[in-house]
N, CA, C and O of each residue as an XYZ file, in Angstrom:
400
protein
N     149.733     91.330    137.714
C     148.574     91.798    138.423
C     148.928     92.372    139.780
O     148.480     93.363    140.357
N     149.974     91.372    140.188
C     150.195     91.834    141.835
C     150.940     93.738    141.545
O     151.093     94.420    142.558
N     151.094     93.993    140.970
C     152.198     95.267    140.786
C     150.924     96.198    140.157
O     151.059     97.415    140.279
N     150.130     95.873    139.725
C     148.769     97.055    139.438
C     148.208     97.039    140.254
O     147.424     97.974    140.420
N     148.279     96.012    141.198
C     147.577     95.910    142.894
C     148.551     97.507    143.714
O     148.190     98.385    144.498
N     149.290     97.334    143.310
C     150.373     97.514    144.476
C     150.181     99.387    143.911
O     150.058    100.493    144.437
N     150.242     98.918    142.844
C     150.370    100.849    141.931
C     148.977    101.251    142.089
O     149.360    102.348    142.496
N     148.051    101.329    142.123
C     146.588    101.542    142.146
C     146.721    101.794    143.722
O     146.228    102.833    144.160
N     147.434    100.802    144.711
C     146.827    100.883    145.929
C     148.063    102.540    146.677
O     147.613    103.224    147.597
N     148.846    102.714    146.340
C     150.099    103.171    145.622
C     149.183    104.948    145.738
O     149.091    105.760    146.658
N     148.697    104.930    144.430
C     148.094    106.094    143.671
C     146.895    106.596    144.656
O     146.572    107.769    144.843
N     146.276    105.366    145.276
C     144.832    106.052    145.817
C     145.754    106.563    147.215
O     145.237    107.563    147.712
N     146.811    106.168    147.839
C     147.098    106.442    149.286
C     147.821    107.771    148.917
O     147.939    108.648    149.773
N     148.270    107.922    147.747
C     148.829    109.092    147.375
C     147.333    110.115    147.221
O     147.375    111.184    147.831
N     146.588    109.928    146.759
C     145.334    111.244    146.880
C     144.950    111.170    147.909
O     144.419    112.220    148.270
N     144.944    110.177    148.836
C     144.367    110.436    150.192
C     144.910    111.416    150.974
O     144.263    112.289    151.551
N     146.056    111.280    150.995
C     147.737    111.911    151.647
C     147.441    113.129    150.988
O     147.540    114.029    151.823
N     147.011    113.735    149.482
C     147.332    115.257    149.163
C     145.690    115.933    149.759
O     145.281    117.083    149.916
N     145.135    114.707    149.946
C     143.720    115.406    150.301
C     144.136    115.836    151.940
O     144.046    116.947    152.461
N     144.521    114.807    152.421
C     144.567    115.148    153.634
C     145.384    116.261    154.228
O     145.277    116.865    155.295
N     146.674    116.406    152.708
C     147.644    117.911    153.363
C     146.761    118.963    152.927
O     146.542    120.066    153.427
N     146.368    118.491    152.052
C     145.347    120.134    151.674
C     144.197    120.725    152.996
O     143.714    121.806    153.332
N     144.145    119.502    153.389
C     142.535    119.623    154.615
C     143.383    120.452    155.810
O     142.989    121.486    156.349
N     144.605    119.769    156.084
C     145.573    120.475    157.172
C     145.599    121.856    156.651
O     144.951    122.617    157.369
N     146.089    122.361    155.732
C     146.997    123.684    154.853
C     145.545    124.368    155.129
O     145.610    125.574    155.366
N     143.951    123.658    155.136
C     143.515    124.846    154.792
C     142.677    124.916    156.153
O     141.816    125.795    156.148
N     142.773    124.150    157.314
C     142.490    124.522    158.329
C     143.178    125.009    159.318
O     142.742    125.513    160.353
N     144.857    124.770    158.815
C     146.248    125.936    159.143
C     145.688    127.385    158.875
O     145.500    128.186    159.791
N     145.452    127.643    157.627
C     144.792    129.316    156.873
C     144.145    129.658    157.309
O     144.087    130.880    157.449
N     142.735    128.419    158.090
C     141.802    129.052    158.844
C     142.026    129.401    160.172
O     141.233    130.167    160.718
N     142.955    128.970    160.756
C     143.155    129.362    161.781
C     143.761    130.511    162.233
O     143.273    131.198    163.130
N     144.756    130.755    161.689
C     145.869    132.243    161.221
C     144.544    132.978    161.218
O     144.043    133.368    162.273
N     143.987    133.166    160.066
C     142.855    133.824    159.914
C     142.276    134.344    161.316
O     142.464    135.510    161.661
N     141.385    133.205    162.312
C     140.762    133.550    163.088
C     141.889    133.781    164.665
O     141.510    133.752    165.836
N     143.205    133.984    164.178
C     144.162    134.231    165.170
C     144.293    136.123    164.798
O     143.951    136.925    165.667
N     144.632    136.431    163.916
C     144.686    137.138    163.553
C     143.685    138.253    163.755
O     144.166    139.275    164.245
N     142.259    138.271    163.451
C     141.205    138.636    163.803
C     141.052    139.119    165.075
O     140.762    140.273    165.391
N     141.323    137.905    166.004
C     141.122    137.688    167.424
C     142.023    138.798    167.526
O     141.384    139.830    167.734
N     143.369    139.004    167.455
C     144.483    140.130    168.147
C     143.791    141.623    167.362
O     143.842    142.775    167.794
N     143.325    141.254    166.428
C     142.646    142.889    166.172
C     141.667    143.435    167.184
O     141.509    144.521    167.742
N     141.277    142.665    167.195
C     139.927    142.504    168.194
C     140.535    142.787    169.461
O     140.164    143.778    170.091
N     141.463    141.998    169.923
C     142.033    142.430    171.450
C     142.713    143.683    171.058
O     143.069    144.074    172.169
N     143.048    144.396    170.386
C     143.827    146.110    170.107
C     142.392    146.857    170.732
O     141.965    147.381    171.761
N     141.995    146.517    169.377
C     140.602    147.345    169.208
C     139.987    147.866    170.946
O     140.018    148.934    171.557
N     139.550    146.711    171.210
C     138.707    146.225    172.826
C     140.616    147.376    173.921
O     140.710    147.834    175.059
N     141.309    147.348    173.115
C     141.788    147.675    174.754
C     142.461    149.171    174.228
O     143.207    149.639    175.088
N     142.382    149.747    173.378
C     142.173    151.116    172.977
C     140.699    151.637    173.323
O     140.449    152.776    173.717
N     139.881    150.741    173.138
C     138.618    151.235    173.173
C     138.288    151.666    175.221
O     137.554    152.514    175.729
N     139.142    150.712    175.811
C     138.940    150.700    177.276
C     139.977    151.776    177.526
O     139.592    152.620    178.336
N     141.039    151.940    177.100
C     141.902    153.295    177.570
C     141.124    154.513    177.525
O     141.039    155.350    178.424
N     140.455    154.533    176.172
C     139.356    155.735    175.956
C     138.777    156.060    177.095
O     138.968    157.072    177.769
N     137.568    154.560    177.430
C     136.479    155.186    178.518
C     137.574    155.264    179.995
O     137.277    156.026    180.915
N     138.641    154.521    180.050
C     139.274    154.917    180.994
C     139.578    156.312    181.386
O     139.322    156.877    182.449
N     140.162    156.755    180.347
C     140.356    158.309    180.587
C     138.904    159.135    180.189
O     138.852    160.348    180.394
N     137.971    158.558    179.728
C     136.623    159.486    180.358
C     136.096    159.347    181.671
O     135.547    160.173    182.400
N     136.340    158.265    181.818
C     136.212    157.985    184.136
C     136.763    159.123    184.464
O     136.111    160.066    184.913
N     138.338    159.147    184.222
C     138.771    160.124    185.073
C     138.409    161.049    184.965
O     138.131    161.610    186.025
N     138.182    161.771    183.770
C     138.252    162.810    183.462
C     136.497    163.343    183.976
O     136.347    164.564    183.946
N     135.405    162.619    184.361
C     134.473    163.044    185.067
C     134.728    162.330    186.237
O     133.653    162.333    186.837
N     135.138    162.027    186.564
C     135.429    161.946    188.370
C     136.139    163.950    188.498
O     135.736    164.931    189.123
N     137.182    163.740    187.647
C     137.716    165.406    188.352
C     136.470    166.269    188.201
O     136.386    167.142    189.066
N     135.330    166.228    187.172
C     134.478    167.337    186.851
C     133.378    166.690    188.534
O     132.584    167.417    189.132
N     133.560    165.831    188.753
C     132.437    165.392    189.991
C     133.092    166.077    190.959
O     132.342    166.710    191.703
N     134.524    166.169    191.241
C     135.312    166.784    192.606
C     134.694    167.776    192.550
O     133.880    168.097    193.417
N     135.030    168.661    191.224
C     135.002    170.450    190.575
C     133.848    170.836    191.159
O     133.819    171.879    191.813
N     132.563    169.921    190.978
C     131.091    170.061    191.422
C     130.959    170.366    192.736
O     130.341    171.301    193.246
N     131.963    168.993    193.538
C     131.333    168.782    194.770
C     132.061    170.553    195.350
O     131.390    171.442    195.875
N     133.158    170.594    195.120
C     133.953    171.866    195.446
C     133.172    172.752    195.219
O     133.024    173.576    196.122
N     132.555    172.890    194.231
C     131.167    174.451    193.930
C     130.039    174.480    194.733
O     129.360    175.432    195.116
N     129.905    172.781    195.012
C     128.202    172.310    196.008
C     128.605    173.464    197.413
O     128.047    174.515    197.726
N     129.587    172.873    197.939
C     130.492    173.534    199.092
C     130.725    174.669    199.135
O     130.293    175.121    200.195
N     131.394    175.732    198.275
C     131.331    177.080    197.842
C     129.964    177.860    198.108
O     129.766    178.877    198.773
N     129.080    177.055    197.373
C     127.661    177.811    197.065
C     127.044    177.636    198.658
O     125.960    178.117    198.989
N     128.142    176.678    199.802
C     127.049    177.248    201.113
C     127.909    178.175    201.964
O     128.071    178.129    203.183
N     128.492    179.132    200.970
C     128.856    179.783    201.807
C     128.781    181.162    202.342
O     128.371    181.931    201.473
N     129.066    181.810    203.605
C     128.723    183.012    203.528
C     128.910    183.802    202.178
O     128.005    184.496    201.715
N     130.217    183.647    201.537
C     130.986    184.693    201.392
C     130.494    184.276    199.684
O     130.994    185.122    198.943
N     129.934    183.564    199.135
C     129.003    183.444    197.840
C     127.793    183.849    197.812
O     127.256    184.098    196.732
N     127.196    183.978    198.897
C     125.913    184.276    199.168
C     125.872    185.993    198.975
O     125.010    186.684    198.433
N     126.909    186.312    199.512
C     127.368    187.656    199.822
C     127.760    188.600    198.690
O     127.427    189.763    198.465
N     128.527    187.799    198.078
C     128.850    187.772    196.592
C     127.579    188.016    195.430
O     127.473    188.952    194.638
N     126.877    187.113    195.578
C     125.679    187.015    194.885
C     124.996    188.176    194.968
O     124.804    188.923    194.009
N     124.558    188.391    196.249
C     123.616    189.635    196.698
C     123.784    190.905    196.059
O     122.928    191.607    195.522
N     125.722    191.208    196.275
C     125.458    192.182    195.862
C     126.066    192.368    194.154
O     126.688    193.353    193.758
N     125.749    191.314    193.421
C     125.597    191.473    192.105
C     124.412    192.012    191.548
O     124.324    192.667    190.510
N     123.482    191.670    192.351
C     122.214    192.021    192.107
C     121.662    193.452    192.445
O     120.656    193.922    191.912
N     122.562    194.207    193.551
C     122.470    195.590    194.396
C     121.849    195.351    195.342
O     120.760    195.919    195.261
N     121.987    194.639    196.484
C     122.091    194.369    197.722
C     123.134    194.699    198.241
O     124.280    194.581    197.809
N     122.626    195.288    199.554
C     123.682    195.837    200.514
C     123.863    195.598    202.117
O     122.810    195.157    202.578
N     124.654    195.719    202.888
C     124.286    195.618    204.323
C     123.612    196.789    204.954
O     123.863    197.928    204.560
N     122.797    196.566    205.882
C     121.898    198.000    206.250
C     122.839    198.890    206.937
O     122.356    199.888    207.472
N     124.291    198.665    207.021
C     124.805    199.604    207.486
C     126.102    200.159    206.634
O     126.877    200.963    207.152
N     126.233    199.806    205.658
C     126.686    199.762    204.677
C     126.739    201.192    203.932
O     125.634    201.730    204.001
N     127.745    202.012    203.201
C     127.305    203.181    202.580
C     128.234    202.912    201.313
O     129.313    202.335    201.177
N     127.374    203.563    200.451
C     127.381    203.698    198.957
C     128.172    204.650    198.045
O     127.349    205.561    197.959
N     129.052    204.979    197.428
C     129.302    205.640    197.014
C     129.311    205.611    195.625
O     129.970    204.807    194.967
N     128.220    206.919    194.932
C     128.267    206.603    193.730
C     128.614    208.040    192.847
O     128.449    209.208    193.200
N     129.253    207.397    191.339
C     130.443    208.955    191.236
C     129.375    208.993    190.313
O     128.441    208.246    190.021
N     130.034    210.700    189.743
C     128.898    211.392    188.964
C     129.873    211.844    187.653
O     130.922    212.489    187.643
N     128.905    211.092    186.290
C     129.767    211.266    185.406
C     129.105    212.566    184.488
O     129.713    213.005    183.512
């Protein structure tokens, strides 16, 4: 009797033990898993920030380009420009126009 004690007690510590490596093995898998994930996720997230990084810059230079035209446009020599796209002239100004 004592030795079916011993084998029974034996057998159940043995399923406890494969239950318990299996519980490890498969919360090892789960973890890999959500390790794994996670570093996609950190690629993803820091490609995704290089992107808008280089769209910052790239409208900061179009904001300079602006402010540089804001500045331009007060100037004599655009104003002047302008005018006479339109056929404006200075009143002392003379014209010469050819004859085709």
């Amino acid at each position: 009797m004592k030795n079916s004690r011993v084998k029974a007690k034996l057998r159940r510590n043995r399923i406890i033990a494969l239950f318990i490596g299996a519980a490890v093995i498969f919360f090892c898998v789960l973890m890999a898993g959500q390790i794994i994930s996670s570093n996609k996720s950190n690629k993803d997230q820091e490609a995704r920030r290089a992107r808008l990084e280089e769209l910052i810059e790239a409208q900061e230079q179009r904001a300079a380009e602006l402010d540089d035209e804001e500045e331009y446009i007060k100037t004599r020599e655009y104003i002047e420009e302008k005018a006479k796209s339109i056929g404006y002239v200075f009143p002392d100004e003379i014209i010469f126009k050819r004859e085709d």
